[in-house]
MARTOR-439018 format. One record per atom (N, C-alpha, C, O): residue in one letter; chain; x, y, z. Coordinates in pm, whole numbers, plus 50000, padded with zeros to 5 digits. Layout:
# MARTOR-439018
atom resn A; chain A; px X; py Y; pz Z
...
This chain:
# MARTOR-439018
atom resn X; chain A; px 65560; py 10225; pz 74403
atom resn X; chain A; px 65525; py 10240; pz 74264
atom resn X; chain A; px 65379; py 10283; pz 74251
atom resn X; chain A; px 65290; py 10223; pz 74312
atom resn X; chain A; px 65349; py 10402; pz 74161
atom resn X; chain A; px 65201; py 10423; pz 74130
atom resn X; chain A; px 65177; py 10356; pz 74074
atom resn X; chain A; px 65273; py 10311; pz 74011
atom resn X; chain A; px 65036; py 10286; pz 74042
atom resn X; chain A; px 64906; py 10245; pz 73986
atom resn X; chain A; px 64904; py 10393; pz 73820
atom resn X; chain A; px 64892; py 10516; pz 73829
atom resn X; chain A; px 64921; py 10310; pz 73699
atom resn X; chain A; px 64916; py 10443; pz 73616
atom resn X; chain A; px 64734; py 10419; pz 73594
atom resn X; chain A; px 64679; py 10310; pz 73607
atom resn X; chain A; px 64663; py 10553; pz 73557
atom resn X; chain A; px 64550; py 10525; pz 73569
atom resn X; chain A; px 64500; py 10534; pz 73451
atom resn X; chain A; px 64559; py 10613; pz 73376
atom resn X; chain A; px 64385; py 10465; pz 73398
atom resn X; chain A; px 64320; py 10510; pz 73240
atom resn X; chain A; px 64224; py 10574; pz 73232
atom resn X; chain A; px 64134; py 10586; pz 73314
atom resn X; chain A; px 64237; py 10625; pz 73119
atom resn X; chain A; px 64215; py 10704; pz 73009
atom resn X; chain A; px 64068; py 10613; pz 73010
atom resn X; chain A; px 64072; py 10533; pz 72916
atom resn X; chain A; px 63955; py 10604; pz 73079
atom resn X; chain A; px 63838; py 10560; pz 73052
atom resn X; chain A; px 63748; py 10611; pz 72879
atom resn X; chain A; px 63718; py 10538; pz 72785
atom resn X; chain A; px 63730; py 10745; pz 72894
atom resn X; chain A; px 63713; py 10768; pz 72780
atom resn X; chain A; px 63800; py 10713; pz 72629
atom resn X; chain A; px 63740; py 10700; pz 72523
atom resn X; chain A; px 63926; py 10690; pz 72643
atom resn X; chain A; px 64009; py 10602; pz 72497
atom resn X; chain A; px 63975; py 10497; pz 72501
atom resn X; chain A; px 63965; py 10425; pz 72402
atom resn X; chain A; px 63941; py 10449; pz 72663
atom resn X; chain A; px 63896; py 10277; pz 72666
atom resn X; chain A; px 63719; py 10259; pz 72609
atom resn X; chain A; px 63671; py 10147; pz 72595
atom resn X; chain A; px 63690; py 10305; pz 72599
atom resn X; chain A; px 63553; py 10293; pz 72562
atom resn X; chain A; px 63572; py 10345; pz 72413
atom resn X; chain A; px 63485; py 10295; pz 72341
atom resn X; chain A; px 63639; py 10412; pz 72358
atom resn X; chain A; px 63687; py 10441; pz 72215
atom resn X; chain A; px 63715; py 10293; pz 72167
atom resn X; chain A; px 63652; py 10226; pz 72086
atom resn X; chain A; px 63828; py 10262; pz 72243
atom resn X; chain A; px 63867; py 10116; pz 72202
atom resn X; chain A; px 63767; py 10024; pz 72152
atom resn X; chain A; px 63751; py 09959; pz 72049
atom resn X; chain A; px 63715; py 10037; pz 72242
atom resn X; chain A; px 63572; py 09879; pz 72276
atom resn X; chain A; px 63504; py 09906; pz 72143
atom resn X; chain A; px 63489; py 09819; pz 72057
atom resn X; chain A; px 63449; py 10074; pz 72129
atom resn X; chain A; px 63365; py 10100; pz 71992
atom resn X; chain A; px 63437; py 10041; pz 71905
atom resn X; chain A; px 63382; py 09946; pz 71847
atom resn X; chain A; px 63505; py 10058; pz 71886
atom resn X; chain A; px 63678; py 10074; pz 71742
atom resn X; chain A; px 63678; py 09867; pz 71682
atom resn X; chain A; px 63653; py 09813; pz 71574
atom resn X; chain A; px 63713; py 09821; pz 71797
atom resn X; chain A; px 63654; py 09680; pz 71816
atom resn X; chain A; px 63552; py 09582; pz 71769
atom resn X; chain A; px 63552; py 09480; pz 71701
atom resn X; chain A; px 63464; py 09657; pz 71833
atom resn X; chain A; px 63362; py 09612; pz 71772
atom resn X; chain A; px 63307; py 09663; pz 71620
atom resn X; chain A; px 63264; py 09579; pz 71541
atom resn X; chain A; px 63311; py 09794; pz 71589
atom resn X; chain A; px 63277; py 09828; pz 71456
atom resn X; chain A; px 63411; py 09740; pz 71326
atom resn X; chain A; px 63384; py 09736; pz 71206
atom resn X; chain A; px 63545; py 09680; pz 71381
atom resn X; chain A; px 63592; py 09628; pz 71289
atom resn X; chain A; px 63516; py 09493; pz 71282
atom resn X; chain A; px 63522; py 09425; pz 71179
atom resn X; chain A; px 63427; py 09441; pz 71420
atom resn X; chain A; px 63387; py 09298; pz 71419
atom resn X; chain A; px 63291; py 09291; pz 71299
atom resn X; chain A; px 63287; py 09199; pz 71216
atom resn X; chain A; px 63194; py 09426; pz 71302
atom resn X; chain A; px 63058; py 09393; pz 71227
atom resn X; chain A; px 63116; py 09475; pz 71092
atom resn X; chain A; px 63038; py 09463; pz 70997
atom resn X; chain A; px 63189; py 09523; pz 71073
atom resn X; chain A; px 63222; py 09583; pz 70900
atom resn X; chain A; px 63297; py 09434; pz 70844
atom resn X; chain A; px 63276; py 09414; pz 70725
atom resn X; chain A; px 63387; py 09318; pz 70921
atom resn X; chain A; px 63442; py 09231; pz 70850
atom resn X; chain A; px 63304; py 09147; pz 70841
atom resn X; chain A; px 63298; py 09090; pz 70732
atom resn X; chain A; px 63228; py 09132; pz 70896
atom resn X; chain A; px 63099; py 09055; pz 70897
atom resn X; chain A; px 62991; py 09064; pz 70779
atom resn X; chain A; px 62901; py 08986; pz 70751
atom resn X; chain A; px 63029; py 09181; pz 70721
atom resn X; chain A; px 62934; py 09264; pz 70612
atom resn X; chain A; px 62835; py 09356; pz 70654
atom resn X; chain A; px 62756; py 09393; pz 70566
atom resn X; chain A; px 62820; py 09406; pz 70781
atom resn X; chain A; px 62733; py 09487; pz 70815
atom resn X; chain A; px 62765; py 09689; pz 70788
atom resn X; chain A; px 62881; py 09730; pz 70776
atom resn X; chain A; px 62703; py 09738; pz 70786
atom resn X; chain A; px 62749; py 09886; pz 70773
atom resn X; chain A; px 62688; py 09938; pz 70903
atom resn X; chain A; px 62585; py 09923; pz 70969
atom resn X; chain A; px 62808; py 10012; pz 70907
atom resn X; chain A; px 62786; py 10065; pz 71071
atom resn X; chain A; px 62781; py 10239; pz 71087
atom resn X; chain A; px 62824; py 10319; pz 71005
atom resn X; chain A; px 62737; py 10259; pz 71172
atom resn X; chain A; px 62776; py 10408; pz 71197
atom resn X; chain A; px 62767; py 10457; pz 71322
atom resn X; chain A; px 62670; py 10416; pz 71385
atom resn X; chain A; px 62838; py 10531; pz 71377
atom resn X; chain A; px 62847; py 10573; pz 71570
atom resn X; chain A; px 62721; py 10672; pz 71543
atom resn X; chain A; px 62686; py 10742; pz 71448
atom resn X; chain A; px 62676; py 10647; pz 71661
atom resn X; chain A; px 62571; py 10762; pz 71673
atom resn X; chain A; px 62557; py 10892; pz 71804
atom resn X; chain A; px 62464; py 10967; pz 71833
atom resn X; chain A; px 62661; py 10879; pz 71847
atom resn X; chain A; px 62715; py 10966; pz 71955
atom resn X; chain A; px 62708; py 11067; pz 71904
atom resn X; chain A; px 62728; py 11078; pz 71783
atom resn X; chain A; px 62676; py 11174; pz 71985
atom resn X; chain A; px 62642; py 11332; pz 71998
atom resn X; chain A; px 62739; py 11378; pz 72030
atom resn X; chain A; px 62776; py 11315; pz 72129
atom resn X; chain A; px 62842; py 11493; pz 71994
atom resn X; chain A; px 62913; py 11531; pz 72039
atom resn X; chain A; px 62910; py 11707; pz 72086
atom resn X; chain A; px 62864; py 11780; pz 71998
atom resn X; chain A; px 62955; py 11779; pz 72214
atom resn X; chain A; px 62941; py 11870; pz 72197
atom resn X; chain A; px 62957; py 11891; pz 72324
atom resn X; chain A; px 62926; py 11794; pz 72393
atom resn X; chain A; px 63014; py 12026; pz 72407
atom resn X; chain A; px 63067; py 12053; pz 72526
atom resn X; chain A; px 62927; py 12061; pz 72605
atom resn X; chain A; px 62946; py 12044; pz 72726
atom resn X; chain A; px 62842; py 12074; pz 72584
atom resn X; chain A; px 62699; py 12053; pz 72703
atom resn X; chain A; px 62627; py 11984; pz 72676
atom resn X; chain A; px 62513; py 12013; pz 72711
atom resn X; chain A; px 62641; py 11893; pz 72623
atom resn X; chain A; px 62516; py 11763; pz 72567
atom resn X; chain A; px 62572; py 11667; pz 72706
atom resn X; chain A; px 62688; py 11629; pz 72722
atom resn X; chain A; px 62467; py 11641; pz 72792
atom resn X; chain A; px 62516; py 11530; pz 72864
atom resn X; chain A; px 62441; py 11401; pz 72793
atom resn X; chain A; px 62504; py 11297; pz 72813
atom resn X; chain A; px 62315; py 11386; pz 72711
atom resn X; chain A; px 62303; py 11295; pz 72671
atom resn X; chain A; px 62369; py 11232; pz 72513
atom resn X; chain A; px 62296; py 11248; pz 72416
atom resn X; chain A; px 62472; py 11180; pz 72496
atom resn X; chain A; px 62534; py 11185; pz 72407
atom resn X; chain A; px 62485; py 11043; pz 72325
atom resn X; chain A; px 62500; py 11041; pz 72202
atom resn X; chain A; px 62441; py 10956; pz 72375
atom resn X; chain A; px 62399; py 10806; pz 72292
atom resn X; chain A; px 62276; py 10810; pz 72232
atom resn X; chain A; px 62184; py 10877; pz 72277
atom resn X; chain A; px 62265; py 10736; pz 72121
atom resn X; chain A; px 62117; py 10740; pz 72047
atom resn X; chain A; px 62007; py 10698; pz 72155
atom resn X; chain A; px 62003; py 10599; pz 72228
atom resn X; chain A; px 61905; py 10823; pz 72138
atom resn X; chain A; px 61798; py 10741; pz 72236
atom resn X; chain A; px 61878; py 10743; pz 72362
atom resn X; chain A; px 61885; py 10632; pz 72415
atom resn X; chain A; px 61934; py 10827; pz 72416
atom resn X; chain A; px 61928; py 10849; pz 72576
atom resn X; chain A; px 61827; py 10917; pz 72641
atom resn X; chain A; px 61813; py 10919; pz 72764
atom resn X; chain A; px 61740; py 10986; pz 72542
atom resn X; chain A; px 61674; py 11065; pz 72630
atom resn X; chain A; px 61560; py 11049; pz 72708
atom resn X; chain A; px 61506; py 11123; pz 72791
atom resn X; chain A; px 61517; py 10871; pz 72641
atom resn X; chain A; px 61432; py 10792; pz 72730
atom resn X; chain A; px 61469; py 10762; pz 72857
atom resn X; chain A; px 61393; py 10775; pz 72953
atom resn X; chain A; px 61602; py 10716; pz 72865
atom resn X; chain A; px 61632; py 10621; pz 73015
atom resn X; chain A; px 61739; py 10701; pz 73045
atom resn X; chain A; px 61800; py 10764; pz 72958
atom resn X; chain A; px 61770; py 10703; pz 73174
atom resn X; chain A; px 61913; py 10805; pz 73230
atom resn X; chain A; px 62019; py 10711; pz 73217
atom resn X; chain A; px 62130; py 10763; pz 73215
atom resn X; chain A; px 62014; py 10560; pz 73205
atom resn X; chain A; px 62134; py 10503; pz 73171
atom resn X; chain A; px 62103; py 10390; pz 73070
atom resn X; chain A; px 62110; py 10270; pz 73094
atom resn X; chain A; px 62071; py 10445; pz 72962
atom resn X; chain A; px 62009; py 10427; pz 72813
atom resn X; chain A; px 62133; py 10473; pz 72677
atom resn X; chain A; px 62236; py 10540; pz 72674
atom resn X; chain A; px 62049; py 10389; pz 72571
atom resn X; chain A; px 62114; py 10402; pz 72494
atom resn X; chain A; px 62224; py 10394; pz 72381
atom resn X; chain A; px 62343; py 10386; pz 72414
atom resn X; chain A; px 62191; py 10396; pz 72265
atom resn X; chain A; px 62322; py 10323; pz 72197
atom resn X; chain A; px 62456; py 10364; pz 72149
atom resn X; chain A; px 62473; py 10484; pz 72126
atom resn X; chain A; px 62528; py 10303; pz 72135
atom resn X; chain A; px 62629; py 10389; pz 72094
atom resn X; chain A; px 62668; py 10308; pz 71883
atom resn X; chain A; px 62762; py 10292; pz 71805
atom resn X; chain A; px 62612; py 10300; pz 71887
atom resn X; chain A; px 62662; py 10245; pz 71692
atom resn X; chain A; px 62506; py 10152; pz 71636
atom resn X; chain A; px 62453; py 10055; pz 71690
atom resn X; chain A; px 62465; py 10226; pz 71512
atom resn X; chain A; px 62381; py 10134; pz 71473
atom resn X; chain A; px 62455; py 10022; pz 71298
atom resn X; chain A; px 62541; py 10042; pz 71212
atom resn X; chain A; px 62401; py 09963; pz 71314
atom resn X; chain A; px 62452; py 09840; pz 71263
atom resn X; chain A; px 62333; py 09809; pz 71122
atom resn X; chain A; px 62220; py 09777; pz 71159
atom resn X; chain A; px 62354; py 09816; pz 70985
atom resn X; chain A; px 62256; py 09775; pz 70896
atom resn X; chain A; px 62285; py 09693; pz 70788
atom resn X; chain A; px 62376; py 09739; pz 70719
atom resn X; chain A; px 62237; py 09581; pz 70745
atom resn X; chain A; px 62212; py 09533; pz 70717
atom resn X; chain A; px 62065; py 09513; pz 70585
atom resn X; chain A; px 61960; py 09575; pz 70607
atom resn X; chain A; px 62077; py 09426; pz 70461
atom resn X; chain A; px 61906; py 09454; pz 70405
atom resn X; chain A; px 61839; py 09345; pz 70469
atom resn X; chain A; px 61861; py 09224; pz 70474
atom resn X; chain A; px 61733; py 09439; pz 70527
atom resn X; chain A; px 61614; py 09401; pz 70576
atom resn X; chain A; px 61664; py 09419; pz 70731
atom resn X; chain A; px 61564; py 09397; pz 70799
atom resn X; chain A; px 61775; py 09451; pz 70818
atom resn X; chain A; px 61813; py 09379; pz 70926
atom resn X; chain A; px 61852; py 09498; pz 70989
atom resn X; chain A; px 61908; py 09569; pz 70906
atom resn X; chain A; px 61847; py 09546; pz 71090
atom resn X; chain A; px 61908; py 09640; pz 71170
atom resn X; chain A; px 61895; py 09657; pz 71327
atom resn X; chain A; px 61798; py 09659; pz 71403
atom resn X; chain A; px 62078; py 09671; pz 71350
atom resn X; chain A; px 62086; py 09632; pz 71471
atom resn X; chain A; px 62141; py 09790; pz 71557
atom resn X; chain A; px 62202; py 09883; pz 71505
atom resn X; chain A; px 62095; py 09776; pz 71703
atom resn X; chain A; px 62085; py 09899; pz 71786
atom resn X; chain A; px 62174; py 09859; pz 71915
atom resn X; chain A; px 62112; py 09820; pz 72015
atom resn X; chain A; px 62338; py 09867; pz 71920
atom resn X; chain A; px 62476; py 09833; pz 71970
atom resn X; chain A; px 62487; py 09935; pz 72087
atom resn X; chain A; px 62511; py 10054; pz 72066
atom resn X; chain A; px 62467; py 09882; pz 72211
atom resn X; chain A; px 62547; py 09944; pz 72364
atom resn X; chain A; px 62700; py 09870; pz 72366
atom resn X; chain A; px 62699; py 09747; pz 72362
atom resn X; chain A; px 62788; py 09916; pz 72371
atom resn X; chain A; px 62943; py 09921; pz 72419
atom resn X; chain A; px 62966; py 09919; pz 72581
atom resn X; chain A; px 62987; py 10033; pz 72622
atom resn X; chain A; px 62967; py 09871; pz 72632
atom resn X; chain A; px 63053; py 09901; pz 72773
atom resn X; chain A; px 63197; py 09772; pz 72768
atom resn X; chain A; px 63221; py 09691; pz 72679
atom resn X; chain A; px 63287; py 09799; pz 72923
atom resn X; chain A; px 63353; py 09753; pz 72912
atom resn X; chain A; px 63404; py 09709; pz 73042
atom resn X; chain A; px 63429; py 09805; pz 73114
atom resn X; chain A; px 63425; py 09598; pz 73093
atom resn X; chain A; px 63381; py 09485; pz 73186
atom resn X; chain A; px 63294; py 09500; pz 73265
atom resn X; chain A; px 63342; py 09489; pz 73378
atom resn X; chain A; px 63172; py 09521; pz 73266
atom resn X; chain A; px 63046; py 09486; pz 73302
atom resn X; chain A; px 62946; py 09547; pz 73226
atom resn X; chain A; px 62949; py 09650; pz 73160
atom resn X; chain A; px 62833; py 09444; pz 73250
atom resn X; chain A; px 62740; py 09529; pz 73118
atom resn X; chain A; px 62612; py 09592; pz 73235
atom resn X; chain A; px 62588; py 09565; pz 73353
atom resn X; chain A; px 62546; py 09689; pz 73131
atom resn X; chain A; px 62468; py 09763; pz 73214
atom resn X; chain A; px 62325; py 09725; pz 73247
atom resn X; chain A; px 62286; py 09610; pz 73231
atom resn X; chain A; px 62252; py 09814; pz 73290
atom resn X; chain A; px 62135; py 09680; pz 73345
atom resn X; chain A; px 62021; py 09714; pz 73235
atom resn X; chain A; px 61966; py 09812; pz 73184
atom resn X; chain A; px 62021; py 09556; pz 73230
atom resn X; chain A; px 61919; py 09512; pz 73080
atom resn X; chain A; px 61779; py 09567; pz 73089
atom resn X; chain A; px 61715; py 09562; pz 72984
atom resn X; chain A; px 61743; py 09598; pz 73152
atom resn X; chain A; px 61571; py 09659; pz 73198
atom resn X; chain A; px 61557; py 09749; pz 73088
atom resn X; chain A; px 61468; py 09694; pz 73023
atom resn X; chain A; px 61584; py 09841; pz 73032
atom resn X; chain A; px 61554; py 09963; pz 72945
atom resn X; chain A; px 61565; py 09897; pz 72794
atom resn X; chain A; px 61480; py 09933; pz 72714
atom resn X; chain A; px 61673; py 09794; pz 72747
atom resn X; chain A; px 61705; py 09733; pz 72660
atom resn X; chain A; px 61609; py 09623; pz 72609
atom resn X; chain A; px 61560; py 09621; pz 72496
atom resn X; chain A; px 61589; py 09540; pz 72701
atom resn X; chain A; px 61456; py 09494; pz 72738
atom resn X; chain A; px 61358; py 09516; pz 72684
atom resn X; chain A; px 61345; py 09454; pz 72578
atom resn X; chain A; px 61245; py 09609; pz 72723
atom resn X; chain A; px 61171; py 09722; pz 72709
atom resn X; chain A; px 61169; py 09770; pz 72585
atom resn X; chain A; px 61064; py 09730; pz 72534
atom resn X; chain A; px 61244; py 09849; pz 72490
atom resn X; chain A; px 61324; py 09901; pz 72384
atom resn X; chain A; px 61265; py 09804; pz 72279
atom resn X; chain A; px 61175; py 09834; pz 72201
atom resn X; chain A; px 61339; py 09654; pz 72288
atom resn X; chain A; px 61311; py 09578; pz 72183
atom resn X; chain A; px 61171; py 09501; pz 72179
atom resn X; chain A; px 61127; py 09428; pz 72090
atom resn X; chain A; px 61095; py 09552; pz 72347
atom resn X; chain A; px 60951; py 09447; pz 72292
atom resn X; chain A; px 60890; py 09601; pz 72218
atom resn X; chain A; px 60837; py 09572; pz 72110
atom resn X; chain A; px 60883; py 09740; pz 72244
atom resn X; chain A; px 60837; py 09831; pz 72208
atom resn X; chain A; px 60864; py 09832; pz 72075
atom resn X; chain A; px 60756; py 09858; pz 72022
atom resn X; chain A; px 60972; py 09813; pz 71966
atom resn X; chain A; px 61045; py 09826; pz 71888
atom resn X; chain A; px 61095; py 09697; pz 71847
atom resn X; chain A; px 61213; py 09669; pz 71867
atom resn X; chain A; px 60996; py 09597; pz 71776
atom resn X; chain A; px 61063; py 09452; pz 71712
atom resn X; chain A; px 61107; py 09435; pz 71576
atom resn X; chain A; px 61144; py 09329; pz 71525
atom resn X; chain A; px 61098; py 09577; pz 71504
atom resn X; chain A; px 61170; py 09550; pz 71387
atom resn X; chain A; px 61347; py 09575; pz 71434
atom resn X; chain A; px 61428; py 09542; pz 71347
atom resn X; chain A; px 61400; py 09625; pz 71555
atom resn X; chain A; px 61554; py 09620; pz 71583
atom resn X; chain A; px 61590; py 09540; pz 71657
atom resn X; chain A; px 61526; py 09504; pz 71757
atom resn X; chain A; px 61687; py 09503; pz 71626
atom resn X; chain A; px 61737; py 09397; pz 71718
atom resn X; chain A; px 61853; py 09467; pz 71802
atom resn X; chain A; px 61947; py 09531; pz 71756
atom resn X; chain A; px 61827; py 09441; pz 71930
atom resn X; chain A; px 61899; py 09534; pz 72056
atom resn X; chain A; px 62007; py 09463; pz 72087
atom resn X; chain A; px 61991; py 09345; pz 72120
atom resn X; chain A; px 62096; py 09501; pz 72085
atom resn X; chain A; px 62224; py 09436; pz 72178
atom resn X; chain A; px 62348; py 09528; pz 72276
atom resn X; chain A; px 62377; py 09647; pz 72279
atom resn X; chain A; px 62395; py 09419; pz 72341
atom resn X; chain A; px 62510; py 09548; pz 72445
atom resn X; chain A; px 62580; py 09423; pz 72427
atom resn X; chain A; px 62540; py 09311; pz 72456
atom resn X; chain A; px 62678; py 09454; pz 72382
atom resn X; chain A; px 62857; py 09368; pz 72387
atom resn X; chain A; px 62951; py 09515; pz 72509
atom resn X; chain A; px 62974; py 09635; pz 72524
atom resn X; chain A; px 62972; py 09346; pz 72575
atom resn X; chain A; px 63053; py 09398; pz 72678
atom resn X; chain A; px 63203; py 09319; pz 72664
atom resn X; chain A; px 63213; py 09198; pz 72686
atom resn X; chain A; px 63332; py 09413; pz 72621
atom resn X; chain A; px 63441; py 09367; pz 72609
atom resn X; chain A; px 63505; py 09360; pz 72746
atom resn X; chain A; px 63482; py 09466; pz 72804
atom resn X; chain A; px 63590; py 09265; pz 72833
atom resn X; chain A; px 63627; py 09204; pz 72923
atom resn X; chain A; px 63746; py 09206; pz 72897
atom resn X; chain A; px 63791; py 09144; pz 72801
atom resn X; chain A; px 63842; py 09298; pz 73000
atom resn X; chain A; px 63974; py 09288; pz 72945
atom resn X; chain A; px 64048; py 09113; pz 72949
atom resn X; chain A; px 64018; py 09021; pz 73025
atom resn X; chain A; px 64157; py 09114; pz 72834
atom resn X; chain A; px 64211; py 09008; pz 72864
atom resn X; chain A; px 64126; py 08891; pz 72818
atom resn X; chain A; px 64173; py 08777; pz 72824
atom resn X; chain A; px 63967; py 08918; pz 72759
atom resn X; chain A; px 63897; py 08805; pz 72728
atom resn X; chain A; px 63810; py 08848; pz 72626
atom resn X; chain A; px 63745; py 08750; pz 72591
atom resn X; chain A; px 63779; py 08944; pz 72566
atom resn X; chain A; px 63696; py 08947; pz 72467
atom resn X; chain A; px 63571; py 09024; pz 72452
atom resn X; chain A; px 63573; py 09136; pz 72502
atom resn X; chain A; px 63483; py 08995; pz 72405
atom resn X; chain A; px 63321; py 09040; pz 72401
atom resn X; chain A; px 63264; py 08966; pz 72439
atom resn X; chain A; px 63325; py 08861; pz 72459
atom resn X; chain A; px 63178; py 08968; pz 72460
atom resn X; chain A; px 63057; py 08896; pz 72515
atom resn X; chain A; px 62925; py 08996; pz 72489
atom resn X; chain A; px 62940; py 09118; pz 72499
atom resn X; chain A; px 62812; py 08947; pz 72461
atom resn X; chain A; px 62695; py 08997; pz 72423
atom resn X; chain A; px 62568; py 08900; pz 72490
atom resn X; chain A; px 62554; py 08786; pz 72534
atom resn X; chain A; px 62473; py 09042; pz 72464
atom resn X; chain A; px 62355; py 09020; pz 72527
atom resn X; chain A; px 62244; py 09060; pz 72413
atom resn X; chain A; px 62213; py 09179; pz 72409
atom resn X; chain A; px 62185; py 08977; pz 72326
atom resn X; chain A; px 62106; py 09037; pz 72224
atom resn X; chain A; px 61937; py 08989; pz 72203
atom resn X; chain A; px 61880; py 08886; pz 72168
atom resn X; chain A; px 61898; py 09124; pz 72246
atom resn X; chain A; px 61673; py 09077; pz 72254
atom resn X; chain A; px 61656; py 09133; pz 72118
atom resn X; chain A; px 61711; py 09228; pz 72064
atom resn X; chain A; px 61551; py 09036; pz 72070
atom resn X; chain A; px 61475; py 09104; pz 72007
atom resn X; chain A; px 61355; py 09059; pz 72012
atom resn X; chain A; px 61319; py 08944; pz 72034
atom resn X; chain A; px 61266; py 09192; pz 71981
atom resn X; chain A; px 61109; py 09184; pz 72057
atom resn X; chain A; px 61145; py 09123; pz 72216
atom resn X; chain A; px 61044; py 09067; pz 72259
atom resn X; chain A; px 61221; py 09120; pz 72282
atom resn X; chain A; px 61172; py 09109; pz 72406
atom resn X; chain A; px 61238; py 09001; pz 72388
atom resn X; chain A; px 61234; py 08971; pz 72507
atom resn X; chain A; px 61296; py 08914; pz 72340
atom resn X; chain A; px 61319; py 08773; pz 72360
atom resn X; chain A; px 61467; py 08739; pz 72332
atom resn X; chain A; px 61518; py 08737; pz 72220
atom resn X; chain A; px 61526; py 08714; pz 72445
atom resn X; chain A; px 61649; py 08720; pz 72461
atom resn X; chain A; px 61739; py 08596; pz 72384
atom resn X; chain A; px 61729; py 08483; pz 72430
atom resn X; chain A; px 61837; py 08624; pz 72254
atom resn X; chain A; px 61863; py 08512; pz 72158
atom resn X; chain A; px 62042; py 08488; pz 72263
atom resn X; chain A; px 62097; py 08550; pz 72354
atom resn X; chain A; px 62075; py 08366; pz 72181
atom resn X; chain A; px 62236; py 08365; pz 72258
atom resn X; chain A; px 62331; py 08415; pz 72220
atom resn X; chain A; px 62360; py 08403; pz 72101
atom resn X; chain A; px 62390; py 08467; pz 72284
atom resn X; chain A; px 62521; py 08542; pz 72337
atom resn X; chain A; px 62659; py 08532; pz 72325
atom resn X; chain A; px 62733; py 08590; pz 72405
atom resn X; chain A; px 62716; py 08438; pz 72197
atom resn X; chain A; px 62851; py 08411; pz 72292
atom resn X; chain A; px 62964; py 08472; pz 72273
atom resn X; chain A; px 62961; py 08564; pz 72191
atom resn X; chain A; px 63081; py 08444; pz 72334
atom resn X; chain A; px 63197; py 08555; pz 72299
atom resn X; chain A; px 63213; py 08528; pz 72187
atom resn X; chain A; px 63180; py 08425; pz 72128
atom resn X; chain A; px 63298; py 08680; pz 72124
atom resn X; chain A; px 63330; py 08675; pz 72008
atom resn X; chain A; px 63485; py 08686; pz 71992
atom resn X; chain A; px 63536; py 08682; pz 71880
């Protein structure tokens, strides 16, 4: 029997799709900020700082706005994110990483100072 294989790109659709129903039932207004276009390799807001940078949905709120990385079972390395929010303390940075079979989970700095996390 084959192994059927995925569709990585729909799975990372998913994860977005997911999460933007988490923060629109929450009251937040959201919007993807992905670039689209057959030669753009940097496609996430603000990739063009870090080679594995970047957001994929910003999140607003009054007075409040949040700057959303998507991945999906493992999250990527916090160093640039990090960085990002002590440079930048009016946003609050986060990467939710959905885990098949278990959920989200998040990682959220702001100014540099890492708040808690838990699944959602």
């Amino acid at each position: 029997m084959s192994k059927k294989r995925i569709n990585t790109t729909e799975k990372g659709r998913k994860t977005v799709r997911k999460g933007r129903e988490i923060l629109e039932t929450a009251g937040w207004v959201c919007d993807t900020t992905e670039k689209t276009g057959r030669f753009i390799k940097n496609k996430d807001l603000f990739s063009e700082l870090h080679k594995y940078f970047g957001f994929d949905m910003i999140a607003i709120k009054p007075k409040r706005t949040k700057l959303i990385q998507f991945k999906t079972n493992r999250f990527p390395s916090m160093k640039p994110y990090i960085l990002f929010s002590i440079k930048y303390k009016q946003f609050e940075v986060e990467t939710w990483c959905w885990f098949d079979r278990k959920g989200f989970k998040k990682k959220i700095f702001i100014g540099g100072i890492k708040k808690d996390g838990n699944r959602l």
